[in-house]
Short mmCIF file of the C-alpha atoms (twelve columns), coordinates in Angstrom:
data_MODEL
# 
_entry.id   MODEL 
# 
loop_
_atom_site.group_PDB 
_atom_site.id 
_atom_site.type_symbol 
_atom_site.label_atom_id 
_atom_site.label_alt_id 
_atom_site.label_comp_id 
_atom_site.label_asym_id 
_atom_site.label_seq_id 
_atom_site.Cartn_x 
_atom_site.Cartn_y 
_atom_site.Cartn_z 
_atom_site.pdbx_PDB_model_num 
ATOM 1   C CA . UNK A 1   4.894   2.712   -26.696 1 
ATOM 2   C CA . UNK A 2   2.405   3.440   -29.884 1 
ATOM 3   C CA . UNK A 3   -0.475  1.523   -28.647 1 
ATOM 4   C CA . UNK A 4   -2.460  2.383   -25.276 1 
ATOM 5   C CA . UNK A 5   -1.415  0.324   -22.024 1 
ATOM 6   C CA . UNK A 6   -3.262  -2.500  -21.418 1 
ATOM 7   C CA . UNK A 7   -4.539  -3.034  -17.498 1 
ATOM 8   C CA . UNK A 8   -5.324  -5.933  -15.634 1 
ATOM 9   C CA . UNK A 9   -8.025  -5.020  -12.627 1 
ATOM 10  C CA . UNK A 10  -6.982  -7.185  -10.073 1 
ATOM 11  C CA . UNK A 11  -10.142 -6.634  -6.860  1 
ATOM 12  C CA . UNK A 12  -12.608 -4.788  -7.698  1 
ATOM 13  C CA . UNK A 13  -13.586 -3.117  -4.460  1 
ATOM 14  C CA . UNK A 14  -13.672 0.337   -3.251  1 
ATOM 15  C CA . UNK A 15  -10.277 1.603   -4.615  1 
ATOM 16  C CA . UNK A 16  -11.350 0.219   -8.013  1 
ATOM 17  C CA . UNK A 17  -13.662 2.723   -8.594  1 
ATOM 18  C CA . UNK A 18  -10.857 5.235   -8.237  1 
ATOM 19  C CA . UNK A 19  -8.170  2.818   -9.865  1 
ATOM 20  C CA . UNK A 20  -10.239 1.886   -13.520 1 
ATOM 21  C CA . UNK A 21  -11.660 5.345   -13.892 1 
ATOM 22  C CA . UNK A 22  -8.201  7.308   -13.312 1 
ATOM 23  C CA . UNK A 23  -6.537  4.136   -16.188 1 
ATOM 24  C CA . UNK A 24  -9.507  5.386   -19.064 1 
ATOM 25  C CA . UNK A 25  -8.644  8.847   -18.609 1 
ATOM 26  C CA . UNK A 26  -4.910  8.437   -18.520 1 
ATOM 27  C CA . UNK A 27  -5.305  7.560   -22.223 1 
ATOM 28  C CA . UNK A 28  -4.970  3.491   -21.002 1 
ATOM 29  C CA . UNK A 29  -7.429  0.711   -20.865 1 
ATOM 30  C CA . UNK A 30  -8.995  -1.983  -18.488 1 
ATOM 31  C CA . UNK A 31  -8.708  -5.363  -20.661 1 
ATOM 32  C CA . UNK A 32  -9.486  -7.420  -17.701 1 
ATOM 33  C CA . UNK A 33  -11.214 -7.212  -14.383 1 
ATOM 34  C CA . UNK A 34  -11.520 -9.996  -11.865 1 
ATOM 35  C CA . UNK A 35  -12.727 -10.685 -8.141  1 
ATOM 36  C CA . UNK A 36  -13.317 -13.497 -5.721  1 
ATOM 37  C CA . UNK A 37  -16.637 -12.049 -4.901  1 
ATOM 38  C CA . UNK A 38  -19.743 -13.458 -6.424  1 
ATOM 39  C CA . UNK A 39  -21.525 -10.545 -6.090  1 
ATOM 40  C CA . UNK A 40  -19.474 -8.291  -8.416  1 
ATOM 41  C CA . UNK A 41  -18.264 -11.331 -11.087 1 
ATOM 42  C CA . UNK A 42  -20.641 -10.852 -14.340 1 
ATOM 43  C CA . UNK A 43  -20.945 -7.196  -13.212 1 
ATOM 44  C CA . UNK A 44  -19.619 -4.350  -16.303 1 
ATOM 45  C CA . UNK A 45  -16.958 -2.294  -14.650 1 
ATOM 46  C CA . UNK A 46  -18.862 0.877   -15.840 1 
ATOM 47  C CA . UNK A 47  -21.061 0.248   -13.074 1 
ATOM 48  C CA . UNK A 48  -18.666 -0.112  -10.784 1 
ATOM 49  C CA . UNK A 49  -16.835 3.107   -11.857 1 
ATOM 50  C CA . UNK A 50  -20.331 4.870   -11.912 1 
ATOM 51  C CA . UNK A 51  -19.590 5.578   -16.167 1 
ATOM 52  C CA . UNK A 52  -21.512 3.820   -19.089 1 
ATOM 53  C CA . UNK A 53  -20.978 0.397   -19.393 1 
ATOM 54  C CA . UNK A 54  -17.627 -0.680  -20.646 1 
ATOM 55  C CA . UNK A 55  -18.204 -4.181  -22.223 1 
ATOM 56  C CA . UNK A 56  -15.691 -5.507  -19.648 1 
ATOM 57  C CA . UNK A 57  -16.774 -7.603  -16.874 1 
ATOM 58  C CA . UNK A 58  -15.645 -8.826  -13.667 1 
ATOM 59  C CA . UNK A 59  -14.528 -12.440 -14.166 1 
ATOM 60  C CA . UNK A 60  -13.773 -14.913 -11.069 1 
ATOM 61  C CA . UNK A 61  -10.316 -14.728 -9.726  1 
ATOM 62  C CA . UNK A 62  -10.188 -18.682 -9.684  1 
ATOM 63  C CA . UNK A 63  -9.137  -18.146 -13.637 1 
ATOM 64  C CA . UNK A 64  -6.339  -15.259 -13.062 1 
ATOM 65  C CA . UNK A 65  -3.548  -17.765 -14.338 1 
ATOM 66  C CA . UNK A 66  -5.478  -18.509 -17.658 1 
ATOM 67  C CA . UNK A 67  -7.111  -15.126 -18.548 1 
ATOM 68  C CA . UNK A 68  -3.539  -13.366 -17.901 1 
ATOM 69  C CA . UNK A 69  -2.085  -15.696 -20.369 1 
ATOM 70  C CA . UNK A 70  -4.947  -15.118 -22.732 1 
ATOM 71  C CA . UNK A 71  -5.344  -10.950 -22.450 1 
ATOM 72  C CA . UNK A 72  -1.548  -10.379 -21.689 1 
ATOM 73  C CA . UNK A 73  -1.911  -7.260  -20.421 1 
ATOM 74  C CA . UNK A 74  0.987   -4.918  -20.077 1 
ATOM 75  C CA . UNK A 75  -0.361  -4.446  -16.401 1 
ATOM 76  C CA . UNK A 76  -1.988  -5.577  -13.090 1 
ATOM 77  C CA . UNK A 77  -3.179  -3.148  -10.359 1 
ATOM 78  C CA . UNK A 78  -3.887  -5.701  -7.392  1 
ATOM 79  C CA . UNK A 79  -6.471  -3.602  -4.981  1 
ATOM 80  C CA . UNK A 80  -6.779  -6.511  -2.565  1 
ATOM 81  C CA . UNK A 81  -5.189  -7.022  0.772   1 
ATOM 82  C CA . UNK A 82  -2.534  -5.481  3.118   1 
ATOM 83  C CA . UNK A 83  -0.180  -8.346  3.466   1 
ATOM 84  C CA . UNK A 84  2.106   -9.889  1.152   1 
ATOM 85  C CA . UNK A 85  1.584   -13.281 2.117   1 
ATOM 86  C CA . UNK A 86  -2.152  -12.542 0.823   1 
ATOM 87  C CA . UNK A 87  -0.552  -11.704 -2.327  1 
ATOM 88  C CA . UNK A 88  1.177   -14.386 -2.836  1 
ATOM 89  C CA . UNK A 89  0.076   -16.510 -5.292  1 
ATOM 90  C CA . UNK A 90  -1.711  -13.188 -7.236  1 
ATOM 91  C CA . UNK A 91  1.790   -12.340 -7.472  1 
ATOM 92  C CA . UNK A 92  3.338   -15.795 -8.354  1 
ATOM 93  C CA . UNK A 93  0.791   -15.743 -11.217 1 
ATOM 94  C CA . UNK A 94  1.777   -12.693 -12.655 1 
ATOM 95  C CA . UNK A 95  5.794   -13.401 -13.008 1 
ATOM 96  C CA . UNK A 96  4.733   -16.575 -14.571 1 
ATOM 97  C CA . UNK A 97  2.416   -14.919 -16.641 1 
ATOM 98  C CA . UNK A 98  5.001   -12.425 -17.780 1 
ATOM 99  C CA . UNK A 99  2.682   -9.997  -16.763 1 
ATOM 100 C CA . UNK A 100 3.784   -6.583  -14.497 1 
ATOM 101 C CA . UNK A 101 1.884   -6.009  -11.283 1 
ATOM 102 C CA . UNK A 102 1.308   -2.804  -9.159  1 
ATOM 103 C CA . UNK A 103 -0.394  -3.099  -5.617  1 
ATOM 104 C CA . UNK A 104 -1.687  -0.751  -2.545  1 
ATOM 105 C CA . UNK A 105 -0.746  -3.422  -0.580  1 
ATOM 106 C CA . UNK A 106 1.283   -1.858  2.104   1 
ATOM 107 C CA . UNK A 107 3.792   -4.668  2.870   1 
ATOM 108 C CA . UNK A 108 4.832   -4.603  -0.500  1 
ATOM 109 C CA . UNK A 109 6.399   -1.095  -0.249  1 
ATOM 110 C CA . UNK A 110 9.228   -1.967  1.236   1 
ATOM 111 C CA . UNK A 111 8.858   -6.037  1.710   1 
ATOM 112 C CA . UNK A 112 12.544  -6.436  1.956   1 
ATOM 113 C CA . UNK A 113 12.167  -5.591  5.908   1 
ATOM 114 C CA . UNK A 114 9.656   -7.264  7.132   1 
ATOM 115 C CA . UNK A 115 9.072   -10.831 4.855   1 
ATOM 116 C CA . UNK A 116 12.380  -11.181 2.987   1 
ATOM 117 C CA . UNK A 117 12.160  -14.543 2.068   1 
ATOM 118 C CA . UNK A 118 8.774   -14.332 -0.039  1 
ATOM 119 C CA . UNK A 119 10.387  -11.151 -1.174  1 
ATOM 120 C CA . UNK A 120 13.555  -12.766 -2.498  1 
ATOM 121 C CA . UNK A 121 11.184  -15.631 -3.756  1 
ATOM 122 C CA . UNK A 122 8.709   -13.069 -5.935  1 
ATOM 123 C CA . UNK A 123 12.003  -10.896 -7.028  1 
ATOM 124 C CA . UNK A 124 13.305  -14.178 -8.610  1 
ATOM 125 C CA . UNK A 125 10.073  -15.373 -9.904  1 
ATOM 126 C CA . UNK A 126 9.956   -11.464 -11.740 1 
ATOM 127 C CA . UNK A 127 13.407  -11.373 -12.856 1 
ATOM 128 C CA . UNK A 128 12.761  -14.965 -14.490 1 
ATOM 129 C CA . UNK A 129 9.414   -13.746 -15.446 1 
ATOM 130 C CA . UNK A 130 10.945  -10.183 -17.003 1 
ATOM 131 C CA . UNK A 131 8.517   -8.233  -15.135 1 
ATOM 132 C CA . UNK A 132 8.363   -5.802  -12.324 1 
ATOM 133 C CA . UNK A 133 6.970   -5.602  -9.074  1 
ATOM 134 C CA . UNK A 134 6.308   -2.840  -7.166  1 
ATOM 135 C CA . UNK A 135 3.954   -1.401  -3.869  1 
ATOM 136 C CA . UNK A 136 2.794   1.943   -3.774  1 
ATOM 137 C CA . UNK A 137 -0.014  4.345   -3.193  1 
ATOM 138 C CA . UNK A 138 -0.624  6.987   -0.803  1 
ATOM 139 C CA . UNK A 139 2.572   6.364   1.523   1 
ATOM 140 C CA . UNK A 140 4.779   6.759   -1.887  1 
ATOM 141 C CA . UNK A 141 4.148   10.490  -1.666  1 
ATOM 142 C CA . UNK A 142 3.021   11.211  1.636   1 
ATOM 143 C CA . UNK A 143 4.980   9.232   3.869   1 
ATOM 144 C CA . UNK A 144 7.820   8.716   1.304   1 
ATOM 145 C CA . UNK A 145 8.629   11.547  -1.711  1 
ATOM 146 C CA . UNK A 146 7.445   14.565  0.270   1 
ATOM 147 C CA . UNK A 147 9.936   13.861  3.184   1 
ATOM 148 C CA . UNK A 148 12.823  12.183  1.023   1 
ATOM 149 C CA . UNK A 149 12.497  16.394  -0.431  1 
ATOM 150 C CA . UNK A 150 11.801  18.286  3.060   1 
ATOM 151 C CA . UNK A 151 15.117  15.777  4.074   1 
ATOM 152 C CA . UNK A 152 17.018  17.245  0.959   1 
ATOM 153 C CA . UNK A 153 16.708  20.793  1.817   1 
ATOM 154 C CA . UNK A 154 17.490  19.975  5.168   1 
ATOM 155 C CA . UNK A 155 21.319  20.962  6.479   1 
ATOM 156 C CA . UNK A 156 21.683  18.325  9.432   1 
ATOM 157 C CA . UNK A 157 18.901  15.819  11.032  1 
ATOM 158 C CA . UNK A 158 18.722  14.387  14.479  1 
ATOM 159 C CA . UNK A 159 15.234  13.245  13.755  1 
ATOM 160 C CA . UNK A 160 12.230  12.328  11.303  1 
ATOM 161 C CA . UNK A 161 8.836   12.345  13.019  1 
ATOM 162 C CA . UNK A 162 5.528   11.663  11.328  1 
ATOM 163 C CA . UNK A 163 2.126   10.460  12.148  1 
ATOM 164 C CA . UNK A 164 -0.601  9.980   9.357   1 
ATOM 165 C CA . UNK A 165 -4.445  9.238   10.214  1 
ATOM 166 C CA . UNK A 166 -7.039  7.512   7.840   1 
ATOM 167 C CA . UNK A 167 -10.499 6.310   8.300   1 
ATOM 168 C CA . UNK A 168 -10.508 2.283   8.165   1 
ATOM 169 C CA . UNK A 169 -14.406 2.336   6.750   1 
ATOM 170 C CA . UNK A 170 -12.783 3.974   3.433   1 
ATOM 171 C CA . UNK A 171 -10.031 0.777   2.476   1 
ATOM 172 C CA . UNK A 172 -12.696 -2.361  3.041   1 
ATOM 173 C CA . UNK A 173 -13.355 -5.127  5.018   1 
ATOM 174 C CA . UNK A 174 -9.738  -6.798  5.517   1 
ATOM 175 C CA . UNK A 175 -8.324  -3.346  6.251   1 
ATOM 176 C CA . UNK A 176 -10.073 -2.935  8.919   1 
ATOM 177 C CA . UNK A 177 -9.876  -6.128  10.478  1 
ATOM 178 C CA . UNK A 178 -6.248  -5.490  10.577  1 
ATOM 179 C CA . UNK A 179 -6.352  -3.160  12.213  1 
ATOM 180 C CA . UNK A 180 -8.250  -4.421  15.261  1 
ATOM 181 C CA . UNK A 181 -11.430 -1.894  14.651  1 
ATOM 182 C CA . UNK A 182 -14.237 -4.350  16.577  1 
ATOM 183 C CA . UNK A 183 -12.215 -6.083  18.847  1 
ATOM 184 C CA . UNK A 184 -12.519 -5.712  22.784  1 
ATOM 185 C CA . UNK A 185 -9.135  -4.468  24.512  1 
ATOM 186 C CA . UNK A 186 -8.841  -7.704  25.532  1 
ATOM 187 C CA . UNK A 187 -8.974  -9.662  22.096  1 
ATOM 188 C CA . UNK A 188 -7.187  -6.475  20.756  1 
ATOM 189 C CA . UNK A 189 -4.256  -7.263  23.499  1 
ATOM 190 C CA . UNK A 190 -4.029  -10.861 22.483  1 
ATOM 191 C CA . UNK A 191 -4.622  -11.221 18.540  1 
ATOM 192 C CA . UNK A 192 -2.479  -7.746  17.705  1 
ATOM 193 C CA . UNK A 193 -0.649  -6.245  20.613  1 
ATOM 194 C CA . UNK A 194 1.145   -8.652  22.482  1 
ATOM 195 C CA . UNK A 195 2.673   -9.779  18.806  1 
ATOM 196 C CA . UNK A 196 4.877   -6.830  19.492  1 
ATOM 197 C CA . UNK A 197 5.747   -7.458  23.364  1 
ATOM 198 C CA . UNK A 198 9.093   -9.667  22.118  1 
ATOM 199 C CA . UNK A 199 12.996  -9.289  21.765  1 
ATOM 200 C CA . UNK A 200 14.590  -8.807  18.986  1 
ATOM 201 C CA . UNK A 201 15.729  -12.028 18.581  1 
ATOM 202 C CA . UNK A 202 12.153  -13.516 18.985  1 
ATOM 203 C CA . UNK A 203 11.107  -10.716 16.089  1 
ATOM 204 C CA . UNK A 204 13.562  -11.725 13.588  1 
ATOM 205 C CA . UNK A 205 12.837  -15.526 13.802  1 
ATOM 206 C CA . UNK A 206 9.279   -14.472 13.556  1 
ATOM 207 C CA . UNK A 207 10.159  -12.524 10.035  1 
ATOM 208 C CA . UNK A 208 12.373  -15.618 8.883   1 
ATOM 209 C CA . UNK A 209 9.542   -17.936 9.695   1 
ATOM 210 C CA . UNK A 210 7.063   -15.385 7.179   1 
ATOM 211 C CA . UNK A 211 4.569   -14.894 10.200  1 
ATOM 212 C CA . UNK A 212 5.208   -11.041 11.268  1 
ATOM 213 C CA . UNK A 213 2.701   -8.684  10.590  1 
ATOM 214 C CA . UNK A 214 4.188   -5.285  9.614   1 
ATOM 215 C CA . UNK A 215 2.439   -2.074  10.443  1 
ATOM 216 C CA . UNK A 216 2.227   0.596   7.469   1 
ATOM 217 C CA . UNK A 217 5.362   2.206   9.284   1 
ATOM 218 C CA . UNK A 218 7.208   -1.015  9.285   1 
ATOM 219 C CA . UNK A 219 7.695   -0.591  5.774   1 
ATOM 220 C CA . UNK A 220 8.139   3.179   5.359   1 
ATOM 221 C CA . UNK A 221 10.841  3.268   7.886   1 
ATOM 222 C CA . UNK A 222 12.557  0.761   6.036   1 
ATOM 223 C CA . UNK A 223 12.306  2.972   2.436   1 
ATOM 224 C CA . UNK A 224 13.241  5.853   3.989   1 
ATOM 225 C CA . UNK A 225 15.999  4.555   5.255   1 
ATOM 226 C CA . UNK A 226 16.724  2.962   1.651   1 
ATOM 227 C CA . UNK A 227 15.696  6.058   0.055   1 
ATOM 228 C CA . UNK A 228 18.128  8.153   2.202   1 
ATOM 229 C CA . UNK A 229 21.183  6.159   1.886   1 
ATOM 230 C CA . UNK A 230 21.170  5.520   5.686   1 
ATOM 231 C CA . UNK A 231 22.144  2.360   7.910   1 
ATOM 232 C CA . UNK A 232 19.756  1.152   9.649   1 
ATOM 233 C CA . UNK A 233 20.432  -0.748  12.928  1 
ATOM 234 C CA . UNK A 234 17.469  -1.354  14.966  1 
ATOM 235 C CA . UNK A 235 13.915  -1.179  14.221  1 
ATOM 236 C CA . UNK A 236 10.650  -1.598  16.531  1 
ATOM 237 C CA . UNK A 237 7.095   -1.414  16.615  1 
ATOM 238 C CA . UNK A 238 3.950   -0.759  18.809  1 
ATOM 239 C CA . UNK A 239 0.246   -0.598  18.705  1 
ATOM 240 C CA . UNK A 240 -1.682  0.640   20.390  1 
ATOM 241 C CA . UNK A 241 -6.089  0.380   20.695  1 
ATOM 242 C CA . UNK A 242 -7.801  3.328   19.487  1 
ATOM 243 C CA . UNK A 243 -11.113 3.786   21.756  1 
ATOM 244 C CA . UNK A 244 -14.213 5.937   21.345  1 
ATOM 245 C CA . UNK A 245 -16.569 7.153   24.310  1 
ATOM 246 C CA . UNK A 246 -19.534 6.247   22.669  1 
ATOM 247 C CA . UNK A 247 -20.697 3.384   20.430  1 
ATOM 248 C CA . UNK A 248 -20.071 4.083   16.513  1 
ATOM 249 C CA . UNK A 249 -20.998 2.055   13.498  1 
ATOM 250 C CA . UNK A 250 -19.032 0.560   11.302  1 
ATOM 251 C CA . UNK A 251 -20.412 0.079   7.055   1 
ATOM 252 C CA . UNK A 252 -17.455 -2.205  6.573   1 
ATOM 253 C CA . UNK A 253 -17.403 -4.059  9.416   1 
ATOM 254 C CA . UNK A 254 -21.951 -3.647  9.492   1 
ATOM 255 C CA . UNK A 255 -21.490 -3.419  13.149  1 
ATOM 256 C CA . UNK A 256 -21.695 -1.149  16.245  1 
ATOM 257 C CA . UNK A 257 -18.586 -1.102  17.831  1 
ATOM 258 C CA . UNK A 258 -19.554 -0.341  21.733  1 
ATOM 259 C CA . UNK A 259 -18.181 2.176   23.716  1 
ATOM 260 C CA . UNK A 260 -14.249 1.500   24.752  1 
ATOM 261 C CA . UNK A 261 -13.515 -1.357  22.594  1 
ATOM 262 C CA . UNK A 262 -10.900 -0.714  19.740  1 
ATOM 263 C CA . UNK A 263 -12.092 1.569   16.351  1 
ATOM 264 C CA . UNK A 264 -8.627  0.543   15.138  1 
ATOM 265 C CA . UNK A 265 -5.330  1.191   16.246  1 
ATOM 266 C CA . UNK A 266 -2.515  3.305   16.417  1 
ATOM 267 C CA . UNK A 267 1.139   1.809   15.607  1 
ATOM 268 C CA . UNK A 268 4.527   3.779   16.210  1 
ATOM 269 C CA . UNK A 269 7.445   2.613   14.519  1 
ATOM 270 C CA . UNK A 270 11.066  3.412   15.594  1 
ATOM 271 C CA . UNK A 271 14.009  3.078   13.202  1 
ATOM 272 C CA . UNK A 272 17.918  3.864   14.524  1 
ATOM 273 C CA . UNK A 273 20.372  4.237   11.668  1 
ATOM 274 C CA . UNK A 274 24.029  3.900   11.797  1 
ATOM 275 C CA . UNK A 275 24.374  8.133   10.843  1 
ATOM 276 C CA . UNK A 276 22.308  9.063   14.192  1 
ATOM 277 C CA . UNK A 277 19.284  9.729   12.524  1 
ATOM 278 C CA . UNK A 278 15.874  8.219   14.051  1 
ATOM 279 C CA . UNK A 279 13.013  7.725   12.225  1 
ATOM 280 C CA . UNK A 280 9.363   7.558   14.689  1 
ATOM 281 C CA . UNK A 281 6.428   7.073   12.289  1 
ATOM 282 C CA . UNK A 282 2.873   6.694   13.321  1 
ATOM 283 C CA . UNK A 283 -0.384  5.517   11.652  1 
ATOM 284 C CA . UNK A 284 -3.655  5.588   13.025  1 
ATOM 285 C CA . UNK A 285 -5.777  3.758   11.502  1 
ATOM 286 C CA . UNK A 286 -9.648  3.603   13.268  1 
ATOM 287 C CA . UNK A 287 -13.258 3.801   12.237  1 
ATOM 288 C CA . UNK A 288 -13.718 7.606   12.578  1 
ATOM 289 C CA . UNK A 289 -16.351 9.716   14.558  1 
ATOM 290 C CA . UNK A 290 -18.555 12.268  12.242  1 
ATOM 291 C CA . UNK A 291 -16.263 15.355  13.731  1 
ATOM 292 C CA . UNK A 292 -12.612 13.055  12.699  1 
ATOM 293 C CA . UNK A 293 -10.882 13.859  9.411   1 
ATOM 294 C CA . UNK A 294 -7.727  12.611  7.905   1 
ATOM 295 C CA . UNK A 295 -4.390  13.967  9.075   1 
ATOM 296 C CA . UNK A 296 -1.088  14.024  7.936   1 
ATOM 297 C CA . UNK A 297 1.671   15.363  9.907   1 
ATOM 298 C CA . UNK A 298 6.107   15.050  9.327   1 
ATOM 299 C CA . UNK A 299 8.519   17.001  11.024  1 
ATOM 300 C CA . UNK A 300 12.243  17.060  10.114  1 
ATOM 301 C CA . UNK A 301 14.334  18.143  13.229  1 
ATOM 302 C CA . UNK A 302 17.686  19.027  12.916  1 
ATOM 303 C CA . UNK A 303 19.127  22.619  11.043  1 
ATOM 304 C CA . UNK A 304 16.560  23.636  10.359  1 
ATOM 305 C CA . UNK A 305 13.402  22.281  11.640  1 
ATOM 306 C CA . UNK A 306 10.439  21.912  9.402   1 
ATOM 307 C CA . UNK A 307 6.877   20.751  9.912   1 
ATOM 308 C CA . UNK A 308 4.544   19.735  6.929   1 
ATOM 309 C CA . UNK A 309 0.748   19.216  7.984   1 
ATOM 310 C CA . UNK A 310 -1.722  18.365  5.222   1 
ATOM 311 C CA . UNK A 311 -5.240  18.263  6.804   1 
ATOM 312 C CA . UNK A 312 -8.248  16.295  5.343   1 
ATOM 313 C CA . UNK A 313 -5.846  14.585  2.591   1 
ATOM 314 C CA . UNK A 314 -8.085  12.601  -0.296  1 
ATOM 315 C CA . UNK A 315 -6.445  9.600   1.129   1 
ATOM 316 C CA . UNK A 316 -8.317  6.917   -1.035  1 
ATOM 317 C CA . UNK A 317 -7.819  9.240   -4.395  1 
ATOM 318 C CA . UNK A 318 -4.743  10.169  -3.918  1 
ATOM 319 C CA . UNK A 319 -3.748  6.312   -3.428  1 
ATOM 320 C CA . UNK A 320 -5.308  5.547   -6.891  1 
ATOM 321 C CA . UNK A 321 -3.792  8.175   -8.621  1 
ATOM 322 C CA . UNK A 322 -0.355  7.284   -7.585  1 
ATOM 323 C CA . UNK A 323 -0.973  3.977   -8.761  1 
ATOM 324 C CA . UNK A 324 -1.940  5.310   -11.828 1 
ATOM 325 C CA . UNK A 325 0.771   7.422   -12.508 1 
ATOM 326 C CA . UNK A 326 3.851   5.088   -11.428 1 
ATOM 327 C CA . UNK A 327 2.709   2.655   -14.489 1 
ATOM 328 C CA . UNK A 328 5.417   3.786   -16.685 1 
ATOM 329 C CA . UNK A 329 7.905   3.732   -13.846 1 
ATOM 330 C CA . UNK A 330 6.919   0.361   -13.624 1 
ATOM 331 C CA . UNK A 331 6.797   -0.630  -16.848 1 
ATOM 332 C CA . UNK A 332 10.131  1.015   -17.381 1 
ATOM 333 C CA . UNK A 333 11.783  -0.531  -14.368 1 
ATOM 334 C CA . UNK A 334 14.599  -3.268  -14.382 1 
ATOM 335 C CA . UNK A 335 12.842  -6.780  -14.120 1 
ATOM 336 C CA . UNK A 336 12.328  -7.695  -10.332 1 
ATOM 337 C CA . UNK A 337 10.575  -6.559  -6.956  1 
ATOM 338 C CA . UNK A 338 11.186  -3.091  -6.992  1 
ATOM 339 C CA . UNK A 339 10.713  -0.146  -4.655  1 
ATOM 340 C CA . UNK A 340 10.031  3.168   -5.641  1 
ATOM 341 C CA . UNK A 341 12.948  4.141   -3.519  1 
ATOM 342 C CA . UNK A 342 14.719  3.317   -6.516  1 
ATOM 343 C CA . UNK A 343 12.634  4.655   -9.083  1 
ATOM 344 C CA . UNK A 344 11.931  8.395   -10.596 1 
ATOM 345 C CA . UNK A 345 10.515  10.881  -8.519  1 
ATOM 346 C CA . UNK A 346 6.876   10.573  -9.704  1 
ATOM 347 C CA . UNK A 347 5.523   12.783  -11.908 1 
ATOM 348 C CA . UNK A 348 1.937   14.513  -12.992 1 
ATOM 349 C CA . UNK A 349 1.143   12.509  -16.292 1 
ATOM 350 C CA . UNK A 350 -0.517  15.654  -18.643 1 
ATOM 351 C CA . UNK A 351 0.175   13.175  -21.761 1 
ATOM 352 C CA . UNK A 352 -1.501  9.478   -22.537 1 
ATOM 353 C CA . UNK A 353 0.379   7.098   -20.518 1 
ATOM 354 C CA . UNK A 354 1.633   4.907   -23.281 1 
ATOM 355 C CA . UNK A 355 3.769   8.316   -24.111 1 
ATOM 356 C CA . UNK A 356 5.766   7.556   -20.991 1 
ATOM 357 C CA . UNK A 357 6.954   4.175   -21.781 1 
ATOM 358 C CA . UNK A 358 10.240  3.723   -23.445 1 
ATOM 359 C CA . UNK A 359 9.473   -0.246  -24.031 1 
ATOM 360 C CA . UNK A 360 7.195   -1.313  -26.669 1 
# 
């Protein structure tokens, strides 16, 4: 591609900041940035980004449709929520508006598992639309390239284990809600645990009927799985309240979350394949305690063992600059809802990222 890549800002919350700066200094440009909140809309990016101002503001969401059609960007990076059903018509929008869309959200990684028929719905609408789809961020790399490789150099596995903390307060308000952080055991038990306490059965007419609510894991399992050429045949999940001994305040949430009722949650996911290979991820999400750090933690168990640990991981950055750095792969990428599973491993962009792109 000659001319620099065009970006669509889609939320312009925390991850934003990371998001629009890491796009200007990838040799690409923000041509649009829009929010639901009235707070930010009429705001210049530049302060948003902490950088001069960049004669782009932050327009009201209500007009996506319109101003997509109008900018036609090459690209939108939706920073919003965790769900795909919250993405829904952000997504629907950009197939129609022939426009290619990247998101953190976390369902979207691997939707295919846990919401197929919205995901079957979207990969028509971006076939149709000839664009691409595609989740990524953090868990593309840390919960997905770097073990796909420790796998590959691996003789025979039994087992993949990982578990991956992260501080809720760092992700935003609907984040953290989803994760339970504020609830009392009790509330935590009814609105998110007992959602799990069901039979197989009862789970897969939940995921037909579009109401399950994936943990992270959910969806890694399932691109591992994909990524690995496996088979999988059963797949579970629990979660679990995460508790602190003493009261601890939340910025997100701007409240004080007493003593013994749930900073967030941890959720173990257990995959069995076909090839006799289980997969038992864990995320632990919470509101953390001045002396808690991030964590990230995958062993592969078979001939030989190997353990990767990455302590204190930029988790937010590191999310952003993924983004950032799969646009060509998206860009590139047959029309549809991709994974990453199926694209190139990602790569360190030294050059402009309009050098990357084979379509112009």
């Amino acid at each position: 591609m000659e001319r620099k890549v065009r970006v669509a800002q889609i939320g312009c919350g925390k991850m934003s900041k990371y998001t629009m700066r890491y796009v200007y200094e990838k040799g690409a440009e923000i041509v649009l940035a829009m929010d639901m909140d009235e707070e930010k809309i009429g705001v210049d990016i530049g302060s948003i980004m902490d950088t001069p101002n960049q004669s782009i503001v932050v327009e009201d969401i209500k007009n996506l449709e319109e101003r997509l059609k109008t900018i036609k960007p090459d690209i939108a990076i939706i920073t919003t929520m965790s769900l795909l059903n919250d993405l829904e018509n952000v997504l629907r929008i950009c197939a129609n508006s022939h426009v290619n869309a990247i998101t953190t959200c976390e369902e979207a990684f691997f939707a295919s598992n846990s919401n197929p028929k919205l995901f079957h719905e979207l990969d028509s609408l971006a076939k149709a639309g000839g664009i691409t789809i595609t989740g990524c961020g953090y868990q593309d790399i840390f919960w997905g390239g770097l073990i796909s490789n420790l796998a590959s150099s691996t003789h025979k596995i039994t087992k993949i284990k990982g578990s991956s903390s992260y501080n809720v307060e760092d992700y935003g308000i609907a984040l953290a809600r989803a994760h339970g952080a504020g609830l009392t055991l009790e509330e935590f038990e009814r609105d998110v645990a007992s959602t799990d306490k069901i039979s197989e059965e009862q789970r897969e007419e939940i995921i037909n009927k579009r109401e399950f609510a994936p943990s992270y894991m959910w969806n890694v399992a399932g691109w591992l799985v994909d990524k690995l050429g496996l088979h999988l045949t059963s797949i579970n999940q629990e979660c679990i309240p995460k508790t602190h001994k003493e009261d601890i305040y939340s910025n997100t949430l701007d409240m004080t979350i007493k003593a013994g009722n749930a900073t967030g949650m941890s959720a173990v996911v257990i995959a069995e394949t076909e090839e006799g290979i289980t997969i038992e991820a864990e995320c632990i999400g919470k509101v953390y305690s001045e002396s808690e750090f991030d964590v990230n933690e995958w062993s592969i168990i078979g001939e030989p063992n190997t353990t990767m640990v990455i302590n204190k991981p930029c988790t937010v950055e590191l999310t952003c600059a993924d983004i950032v750095n799969r646009i060509p792969d998206v860009i590139n990428s047959r029309s549809g809802f991709v994974s990453t599973s199926e694209m190139p491993e990602l790569m360190y962009r030294t050059k402009p990222l309009n050098e990357y792109i084979e379509k112009e």
